[in-house]
Structures are given as structure tokens and as C-alpha cells.
PDBQT receptor file of N, H, CA, C and O in Angstrom, charges set to zero:
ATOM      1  N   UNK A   1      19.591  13.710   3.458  1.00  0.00    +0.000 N 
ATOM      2  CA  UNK A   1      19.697  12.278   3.280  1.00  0.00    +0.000 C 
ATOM      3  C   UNK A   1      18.578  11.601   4.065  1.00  0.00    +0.000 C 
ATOM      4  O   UNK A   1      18.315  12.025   5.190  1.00  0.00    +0.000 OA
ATOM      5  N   UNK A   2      17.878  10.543   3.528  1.00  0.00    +0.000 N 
ATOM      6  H   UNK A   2      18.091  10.198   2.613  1.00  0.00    +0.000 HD
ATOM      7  CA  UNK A   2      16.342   9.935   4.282  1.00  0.00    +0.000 C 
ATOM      8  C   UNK A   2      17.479   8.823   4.423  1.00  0.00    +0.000 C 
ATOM      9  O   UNK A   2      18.313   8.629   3.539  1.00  0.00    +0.000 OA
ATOM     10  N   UNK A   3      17.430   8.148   5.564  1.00  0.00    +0.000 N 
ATOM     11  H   UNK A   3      16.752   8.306   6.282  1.00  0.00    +0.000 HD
ATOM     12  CA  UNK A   3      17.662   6.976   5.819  1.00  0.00    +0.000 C 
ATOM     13  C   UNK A   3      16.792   5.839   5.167  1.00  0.00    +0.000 C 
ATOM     14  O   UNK A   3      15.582   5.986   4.995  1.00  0.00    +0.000 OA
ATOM     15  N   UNK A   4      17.471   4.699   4.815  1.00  0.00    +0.000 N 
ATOM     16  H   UNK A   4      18.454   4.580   4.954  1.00  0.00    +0.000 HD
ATOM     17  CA  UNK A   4      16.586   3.944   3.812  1.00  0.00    +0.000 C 
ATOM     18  C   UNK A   4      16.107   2.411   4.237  1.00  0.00    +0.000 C 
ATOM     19  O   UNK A   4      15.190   1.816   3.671  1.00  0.00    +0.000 OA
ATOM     20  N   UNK A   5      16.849   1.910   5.275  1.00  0.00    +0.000 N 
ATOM     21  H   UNK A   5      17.594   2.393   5.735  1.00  0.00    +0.000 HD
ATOM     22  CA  UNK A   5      16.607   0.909   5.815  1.00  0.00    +0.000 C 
ATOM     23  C   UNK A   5      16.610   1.100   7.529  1.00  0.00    +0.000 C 
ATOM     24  O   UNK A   5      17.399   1.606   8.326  1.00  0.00    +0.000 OA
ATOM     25  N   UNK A   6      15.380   0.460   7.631  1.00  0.00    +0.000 N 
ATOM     26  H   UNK A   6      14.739   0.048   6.983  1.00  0.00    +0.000 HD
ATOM     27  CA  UNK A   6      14.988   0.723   9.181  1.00  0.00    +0.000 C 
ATOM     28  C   UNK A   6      15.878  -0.453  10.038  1.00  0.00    +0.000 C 
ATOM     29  O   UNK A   6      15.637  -1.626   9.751  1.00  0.00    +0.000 OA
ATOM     30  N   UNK A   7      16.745  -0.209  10.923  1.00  0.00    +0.000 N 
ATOM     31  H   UNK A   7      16.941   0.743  11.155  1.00  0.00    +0.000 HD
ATOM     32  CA  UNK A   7      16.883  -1.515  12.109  1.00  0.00    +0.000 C 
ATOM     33  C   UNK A   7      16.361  -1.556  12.955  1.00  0.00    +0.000 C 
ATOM     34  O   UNK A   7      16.593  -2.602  13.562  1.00  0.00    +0.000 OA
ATOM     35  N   UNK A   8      15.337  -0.611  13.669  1.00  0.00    +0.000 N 
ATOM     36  H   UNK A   8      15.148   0.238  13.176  1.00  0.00    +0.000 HD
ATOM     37  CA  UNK A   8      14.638  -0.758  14.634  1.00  0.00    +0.000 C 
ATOM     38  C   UNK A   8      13.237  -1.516  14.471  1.00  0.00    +0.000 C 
ATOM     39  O   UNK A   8      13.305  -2.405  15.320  1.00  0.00    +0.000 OA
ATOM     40  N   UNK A   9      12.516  -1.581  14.093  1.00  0.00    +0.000 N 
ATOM     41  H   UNK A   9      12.460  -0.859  13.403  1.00  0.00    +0.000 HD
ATOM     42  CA  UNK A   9      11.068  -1.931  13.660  1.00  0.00    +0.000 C 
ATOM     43  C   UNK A   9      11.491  -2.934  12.851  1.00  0.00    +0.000 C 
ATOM     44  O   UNK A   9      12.467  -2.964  12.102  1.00  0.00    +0.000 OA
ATOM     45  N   UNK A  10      10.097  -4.309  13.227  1.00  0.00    +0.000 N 
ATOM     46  H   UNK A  10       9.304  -4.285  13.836  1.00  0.00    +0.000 HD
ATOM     47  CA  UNK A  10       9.933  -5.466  12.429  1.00  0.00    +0.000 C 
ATOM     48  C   UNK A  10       9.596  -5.145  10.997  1.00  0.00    +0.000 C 
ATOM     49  O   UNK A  10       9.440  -3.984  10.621  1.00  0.00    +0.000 OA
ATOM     50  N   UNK A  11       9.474  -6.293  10.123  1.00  0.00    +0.000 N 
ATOM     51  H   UNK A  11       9.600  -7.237  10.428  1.00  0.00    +0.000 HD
ATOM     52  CA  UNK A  11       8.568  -6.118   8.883  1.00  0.00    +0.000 C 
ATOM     53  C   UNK A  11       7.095  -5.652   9.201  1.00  0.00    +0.000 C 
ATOM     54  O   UNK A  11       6.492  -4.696   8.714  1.00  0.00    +0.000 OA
ATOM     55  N   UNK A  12       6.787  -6.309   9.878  1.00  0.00    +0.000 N 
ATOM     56  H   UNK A  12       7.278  -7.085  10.274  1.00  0.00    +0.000 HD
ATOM     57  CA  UNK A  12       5.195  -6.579  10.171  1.00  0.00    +0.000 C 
ATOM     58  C   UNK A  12       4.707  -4.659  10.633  1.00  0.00    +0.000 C 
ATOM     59  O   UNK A  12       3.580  -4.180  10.508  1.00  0.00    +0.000 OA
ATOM     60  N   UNK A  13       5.725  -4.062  11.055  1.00  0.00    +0.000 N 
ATOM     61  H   UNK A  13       6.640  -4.451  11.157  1.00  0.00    +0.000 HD
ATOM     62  CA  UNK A  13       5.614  -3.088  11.784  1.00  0.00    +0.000 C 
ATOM     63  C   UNK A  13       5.429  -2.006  10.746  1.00  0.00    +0.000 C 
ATOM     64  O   UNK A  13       4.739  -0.988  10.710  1.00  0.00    +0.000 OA
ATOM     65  N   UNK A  14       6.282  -2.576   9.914  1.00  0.00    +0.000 N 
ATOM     66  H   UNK A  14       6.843  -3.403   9.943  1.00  0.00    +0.000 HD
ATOM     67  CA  UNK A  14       6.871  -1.484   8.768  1.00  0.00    +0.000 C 
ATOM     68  C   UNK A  14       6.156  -1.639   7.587  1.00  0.00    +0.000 C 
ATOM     69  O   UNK A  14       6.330  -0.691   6.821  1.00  0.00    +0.000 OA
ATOM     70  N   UNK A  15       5.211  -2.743   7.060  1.00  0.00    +0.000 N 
ATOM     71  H   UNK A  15       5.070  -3.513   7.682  1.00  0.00    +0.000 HD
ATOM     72  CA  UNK A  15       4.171  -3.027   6.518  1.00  0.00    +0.000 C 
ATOM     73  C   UNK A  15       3.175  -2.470   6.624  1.00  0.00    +0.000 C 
ATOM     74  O   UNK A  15       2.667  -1.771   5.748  1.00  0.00    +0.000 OA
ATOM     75  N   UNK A  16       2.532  -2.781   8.197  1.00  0.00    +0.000 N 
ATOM     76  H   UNK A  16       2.945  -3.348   8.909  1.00  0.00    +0.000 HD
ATOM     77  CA  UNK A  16       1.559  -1.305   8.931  1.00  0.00    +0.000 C 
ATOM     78  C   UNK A  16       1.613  -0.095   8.000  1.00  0.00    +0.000 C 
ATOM     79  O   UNK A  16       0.901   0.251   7.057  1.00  0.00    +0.000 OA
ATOM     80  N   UNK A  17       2.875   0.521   8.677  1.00  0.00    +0.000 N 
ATOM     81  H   UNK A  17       3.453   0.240   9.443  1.00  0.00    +0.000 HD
ATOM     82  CA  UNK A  17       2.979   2.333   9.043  1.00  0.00    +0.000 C 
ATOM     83  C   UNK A  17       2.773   2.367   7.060  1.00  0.00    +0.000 C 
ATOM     84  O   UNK A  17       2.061   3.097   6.370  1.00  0.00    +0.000 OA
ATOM     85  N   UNK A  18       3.840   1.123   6.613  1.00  0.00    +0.000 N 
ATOM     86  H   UNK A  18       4.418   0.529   7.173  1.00  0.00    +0.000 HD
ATOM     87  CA  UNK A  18       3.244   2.111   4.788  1.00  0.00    +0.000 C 
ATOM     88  C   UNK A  18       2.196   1.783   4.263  1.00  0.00    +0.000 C 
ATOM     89  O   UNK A  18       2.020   2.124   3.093  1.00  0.00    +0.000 OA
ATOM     90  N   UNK A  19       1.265   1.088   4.893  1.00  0.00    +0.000 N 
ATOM     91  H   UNK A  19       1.407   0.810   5.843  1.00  0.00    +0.000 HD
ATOM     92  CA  UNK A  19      -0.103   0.968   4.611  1.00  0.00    +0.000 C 
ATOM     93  C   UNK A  19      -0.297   2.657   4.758  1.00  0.00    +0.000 C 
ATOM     94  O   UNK A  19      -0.386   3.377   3.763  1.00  0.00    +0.000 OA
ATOM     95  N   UNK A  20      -0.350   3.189   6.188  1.00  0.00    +0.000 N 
ATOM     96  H   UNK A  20      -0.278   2.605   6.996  1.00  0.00    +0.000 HD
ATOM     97  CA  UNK A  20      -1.428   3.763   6.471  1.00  0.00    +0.000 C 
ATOM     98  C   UNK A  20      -0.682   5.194   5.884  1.00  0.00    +0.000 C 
ATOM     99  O   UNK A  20      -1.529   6.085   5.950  1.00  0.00    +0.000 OA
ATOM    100  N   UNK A  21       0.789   5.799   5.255  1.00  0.00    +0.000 N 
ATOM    101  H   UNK A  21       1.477   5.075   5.200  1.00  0.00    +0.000 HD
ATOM    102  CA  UNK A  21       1.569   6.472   4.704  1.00  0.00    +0.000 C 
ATOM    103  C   UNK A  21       1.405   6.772   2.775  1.00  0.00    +0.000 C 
ATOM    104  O   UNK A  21       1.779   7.692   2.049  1.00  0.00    +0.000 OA
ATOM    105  N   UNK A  22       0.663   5.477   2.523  1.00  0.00    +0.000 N 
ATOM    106  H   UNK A  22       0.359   4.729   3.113  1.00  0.00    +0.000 HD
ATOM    107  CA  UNK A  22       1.263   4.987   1.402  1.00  0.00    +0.000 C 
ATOM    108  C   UNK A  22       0.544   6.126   0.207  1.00  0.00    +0.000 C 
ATOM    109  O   UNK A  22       0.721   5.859  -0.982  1.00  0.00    +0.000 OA
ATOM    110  N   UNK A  23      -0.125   7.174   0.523  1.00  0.00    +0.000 N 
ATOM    111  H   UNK A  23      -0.268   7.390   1.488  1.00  0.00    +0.000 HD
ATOM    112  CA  UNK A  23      -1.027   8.594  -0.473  1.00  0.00    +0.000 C 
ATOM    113  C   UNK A  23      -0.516   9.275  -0.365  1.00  0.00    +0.000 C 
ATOM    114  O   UNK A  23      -0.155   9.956  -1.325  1.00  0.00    +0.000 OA
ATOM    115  N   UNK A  24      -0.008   9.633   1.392  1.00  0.00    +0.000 N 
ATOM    116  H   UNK A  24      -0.301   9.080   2.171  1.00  0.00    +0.000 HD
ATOM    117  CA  UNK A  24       0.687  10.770   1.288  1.00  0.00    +0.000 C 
ATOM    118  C   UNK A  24       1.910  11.205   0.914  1.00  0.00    +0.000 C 
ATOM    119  O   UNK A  24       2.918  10.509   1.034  1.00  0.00    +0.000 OA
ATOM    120  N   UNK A  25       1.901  12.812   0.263  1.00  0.00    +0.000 N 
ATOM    121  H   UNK A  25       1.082  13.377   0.165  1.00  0.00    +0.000 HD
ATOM    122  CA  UNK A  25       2.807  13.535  -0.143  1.00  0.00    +0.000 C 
ATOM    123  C   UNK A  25       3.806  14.549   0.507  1.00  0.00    +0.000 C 
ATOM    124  O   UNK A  25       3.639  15.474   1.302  1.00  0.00    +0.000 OA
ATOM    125  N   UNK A  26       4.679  14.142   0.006  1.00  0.00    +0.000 N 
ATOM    126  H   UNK A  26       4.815  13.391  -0.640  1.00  0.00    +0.000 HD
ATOM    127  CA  UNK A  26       5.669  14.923   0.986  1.00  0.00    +0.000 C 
ATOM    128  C   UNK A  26       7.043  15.253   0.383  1.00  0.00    +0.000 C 
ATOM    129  O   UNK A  26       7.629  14.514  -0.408  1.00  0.00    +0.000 OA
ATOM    130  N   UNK A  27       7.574  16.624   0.904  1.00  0.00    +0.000 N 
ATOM    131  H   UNK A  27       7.098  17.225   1.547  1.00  0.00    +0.000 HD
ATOM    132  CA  UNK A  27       9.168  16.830   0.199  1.00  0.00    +0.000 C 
ATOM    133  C   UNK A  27      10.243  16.786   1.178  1.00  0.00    +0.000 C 
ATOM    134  O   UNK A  27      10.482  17.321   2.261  1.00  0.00    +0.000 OA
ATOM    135  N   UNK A  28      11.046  15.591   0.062  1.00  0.00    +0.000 N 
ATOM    136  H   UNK A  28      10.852  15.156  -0.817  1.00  0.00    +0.000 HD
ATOM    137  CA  UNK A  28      12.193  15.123   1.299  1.00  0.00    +0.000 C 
ATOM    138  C   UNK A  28      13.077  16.220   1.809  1.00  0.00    +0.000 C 
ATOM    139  O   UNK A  28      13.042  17.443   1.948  1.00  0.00    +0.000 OA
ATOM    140  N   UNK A  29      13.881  15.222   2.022  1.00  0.00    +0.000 N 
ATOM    141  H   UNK A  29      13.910  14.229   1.909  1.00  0.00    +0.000 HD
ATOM    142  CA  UNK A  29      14.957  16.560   2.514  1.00  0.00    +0.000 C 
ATOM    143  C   UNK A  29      16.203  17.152   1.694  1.00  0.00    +0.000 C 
ATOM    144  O   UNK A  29      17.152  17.770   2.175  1.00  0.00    +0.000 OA
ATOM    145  N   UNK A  30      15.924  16.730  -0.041  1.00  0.00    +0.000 N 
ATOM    146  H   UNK A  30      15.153  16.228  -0.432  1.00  0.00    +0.000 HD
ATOM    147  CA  UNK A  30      16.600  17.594  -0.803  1.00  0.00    +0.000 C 
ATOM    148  C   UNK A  30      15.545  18.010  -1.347  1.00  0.00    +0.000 C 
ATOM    149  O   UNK A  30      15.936  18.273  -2.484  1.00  0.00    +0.000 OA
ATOM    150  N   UNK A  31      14.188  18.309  -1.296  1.00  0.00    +0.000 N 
ATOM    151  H   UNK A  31      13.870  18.095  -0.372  1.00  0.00    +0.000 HD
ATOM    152  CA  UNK A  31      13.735  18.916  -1.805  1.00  0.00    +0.000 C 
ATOM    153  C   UNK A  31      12.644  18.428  -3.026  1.00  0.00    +0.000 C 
ATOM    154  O   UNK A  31      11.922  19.101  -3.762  1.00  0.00    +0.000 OA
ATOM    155  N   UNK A  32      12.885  16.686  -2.890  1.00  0.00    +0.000 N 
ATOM    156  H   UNK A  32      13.471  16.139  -2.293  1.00  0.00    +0.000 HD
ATOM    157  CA  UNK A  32      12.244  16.258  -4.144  1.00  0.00    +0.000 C 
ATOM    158  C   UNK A  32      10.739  15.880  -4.043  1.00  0.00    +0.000 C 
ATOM    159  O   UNK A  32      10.598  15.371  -2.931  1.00  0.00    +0.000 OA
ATOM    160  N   UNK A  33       9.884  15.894  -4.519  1.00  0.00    +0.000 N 
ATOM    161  H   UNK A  33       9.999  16.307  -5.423  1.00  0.00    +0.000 HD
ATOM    162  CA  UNK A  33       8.301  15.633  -4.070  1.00  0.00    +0.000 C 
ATOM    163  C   UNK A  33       8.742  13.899  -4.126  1.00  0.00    +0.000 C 
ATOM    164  O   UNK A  33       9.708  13.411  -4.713  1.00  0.00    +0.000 OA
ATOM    165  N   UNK A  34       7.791  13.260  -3.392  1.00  0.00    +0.000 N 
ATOM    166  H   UNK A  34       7.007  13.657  -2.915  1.00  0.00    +0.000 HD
ATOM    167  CA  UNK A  34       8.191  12.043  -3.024  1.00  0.00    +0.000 C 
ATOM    168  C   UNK A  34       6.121  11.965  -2.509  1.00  0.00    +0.000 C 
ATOM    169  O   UNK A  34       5.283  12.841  -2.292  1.00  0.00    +0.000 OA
ATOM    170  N   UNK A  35       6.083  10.351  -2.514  1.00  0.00    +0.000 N 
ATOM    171  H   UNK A  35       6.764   9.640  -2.690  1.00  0.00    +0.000 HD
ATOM    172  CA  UNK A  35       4.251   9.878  -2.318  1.00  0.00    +0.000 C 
ATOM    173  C   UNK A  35       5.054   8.718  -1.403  1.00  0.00    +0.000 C 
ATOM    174  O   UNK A  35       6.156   8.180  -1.504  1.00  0.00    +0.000 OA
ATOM    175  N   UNK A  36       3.972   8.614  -0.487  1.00  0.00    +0.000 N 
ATOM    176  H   UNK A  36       3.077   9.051  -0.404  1.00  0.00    +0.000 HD
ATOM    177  CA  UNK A  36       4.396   7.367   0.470  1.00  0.00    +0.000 C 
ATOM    178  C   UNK A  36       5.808   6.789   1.217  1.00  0.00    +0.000 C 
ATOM    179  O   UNK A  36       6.634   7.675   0.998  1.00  0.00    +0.000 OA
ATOM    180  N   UNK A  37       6.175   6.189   1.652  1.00  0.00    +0.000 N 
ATOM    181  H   UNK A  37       5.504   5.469   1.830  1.00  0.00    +0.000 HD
ATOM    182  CA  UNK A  37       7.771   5.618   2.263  1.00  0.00    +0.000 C 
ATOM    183  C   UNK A  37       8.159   4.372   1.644  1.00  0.00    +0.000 C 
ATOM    184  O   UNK A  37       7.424   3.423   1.374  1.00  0.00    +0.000 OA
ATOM    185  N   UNK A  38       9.917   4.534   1.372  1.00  0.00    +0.000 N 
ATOM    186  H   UNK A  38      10.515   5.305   1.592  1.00  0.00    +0.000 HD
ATOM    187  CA  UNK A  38      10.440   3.576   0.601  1.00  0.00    +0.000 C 
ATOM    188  C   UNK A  38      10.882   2.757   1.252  1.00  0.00    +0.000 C 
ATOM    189  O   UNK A  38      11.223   1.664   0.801  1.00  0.00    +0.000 OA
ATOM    190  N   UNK A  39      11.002   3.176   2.743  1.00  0.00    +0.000 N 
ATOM    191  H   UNK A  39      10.725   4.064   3.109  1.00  0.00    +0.000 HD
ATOM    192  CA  UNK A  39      12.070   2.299   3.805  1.00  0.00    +0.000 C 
ATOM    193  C   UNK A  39      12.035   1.213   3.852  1.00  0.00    +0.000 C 
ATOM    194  O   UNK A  39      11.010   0.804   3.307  1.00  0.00    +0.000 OA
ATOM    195  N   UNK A  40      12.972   0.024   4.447  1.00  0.00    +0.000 N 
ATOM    196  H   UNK A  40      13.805   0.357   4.890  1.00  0.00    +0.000 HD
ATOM    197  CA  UNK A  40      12.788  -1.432   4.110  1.00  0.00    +0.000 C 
ATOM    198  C   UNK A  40      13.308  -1.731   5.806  1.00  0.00    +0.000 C 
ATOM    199  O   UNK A  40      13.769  -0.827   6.503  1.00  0.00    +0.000 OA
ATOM    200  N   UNK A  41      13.156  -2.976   6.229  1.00  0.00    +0.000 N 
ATOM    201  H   UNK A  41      12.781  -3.711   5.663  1.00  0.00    +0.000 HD
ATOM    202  CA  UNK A  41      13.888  -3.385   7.537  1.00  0.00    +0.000 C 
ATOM    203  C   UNK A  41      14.485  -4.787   7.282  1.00  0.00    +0.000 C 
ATOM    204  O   UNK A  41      14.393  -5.346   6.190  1.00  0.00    +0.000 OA
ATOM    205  N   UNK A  42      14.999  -5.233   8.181  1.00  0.00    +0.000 N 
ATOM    206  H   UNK A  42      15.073  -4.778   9.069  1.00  0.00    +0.000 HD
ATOM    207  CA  UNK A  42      16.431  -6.139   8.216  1.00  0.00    +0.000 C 
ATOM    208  C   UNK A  42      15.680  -7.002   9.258  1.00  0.00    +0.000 C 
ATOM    209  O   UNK A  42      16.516  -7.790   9.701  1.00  0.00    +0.000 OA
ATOM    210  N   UNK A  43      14.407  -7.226   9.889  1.00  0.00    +0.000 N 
ATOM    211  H   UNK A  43      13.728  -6.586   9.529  1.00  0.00    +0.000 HD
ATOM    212  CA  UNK A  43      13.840  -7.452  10.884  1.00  0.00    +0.000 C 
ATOM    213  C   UNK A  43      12.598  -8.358  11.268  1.00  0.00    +0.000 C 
ATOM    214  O   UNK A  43      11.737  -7.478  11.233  1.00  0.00    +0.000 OA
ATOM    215  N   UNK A  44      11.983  -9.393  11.577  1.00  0.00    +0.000 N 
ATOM    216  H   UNK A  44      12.682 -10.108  11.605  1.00  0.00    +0.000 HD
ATOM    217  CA  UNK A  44      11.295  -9.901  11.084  1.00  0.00    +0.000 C 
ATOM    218  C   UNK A  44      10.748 -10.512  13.104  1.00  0.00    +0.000 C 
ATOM    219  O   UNK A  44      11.642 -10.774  13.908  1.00  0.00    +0.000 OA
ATOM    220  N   UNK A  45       9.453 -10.597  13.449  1.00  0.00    +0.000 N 
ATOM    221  H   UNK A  45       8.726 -10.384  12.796  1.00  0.00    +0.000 HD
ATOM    222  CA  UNK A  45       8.848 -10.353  13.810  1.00  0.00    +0.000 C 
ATOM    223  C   UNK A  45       8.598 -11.570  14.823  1.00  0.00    +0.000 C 
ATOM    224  O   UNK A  45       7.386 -11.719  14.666  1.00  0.00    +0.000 OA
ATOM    225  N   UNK A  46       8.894 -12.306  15.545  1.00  0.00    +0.000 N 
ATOM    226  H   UNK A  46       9.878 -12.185  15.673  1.00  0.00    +0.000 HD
ATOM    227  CA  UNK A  46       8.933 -14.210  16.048  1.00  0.00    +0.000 C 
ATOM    228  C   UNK A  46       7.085 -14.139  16.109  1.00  0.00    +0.000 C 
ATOM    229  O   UNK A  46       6.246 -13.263  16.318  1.00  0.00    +0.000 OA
ATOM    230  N   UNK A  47       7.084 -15.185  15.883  1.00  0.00    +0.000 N 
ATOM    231  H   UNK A  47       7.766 -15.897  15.713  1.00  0.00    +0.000 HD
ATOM    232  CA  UNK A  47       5.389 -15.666  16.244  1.00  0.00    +0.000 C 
ATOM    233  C   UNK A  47       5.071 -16.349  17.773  1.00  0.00    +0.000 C 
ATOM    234  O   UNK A  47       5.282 -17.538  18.012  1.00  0.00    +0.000 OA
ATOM    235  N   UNK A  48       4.787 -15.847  18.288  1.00  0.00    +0.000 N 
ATOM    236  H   UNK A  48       4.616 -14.881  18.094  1.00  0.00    +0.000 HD
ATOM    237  CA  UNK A  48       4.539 -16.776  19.760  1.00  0.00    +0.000 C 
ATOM    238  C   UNK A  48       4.434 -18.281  19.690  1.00  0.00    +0.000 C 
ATOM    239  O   UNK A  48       3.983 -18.733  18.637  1.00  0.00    +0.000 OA
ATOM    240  N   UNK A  49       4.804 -19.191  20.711  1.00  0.00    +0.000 N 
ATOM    241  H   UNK A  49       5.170 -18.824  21.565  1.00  0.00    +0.000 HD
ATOM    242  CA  UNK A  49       4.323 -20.421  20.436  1.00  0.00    +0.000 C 
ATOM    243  C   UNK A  49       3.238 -20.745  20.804  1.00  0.00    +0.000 C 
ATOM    244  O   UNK A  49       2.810 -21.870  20.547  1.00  0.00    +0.000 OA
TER     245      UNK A  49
């Protein structure tokens, strides 16, 4: 089972990492070929004042 929604990490964070994820190939953990990360977050990032 891949966990599918992140609570730790912002958007902004999680935007990043599947930028720099988003070619590579990889087999999950039943076995299925899978390209890049689907994960989503609940999390969003404050802007300084």
C-alpha cells in the first residue's frame, strides 16, 4: 500500500520533490510499474509578512 496523501510537507514542498521525481520509474509495492509520484498534501505553506 503507497500512502497517498502527505500530512507532513506543505504544497509548495510537495510541488518541488514532483518536479524533480516526475521521469522517474519505479515499482510500487504491489508490484505495478508506476513514472513519477501521485501524492497530494492537506497543507499549504504561510507567506511571511
Amino acid at each position: 500500500m503507497v500512502l497517498a496523501v502527505n500530512h507532513r510537507n506543505t504544497a509548495q514542498v510537495l510541488d518541488f520533490a514532483q518536479e524533480m521525481v516526475a521521469d522517474n520509474q519505479f515499482v510500487d509495492i504491489e508490484g505495478v510499474d508506476r513514472v513519477g509520484d501521485a501524492a497530494s498534501t492537506s497543507r499549504a505553506a504561510k507567506l511571511p509578512p
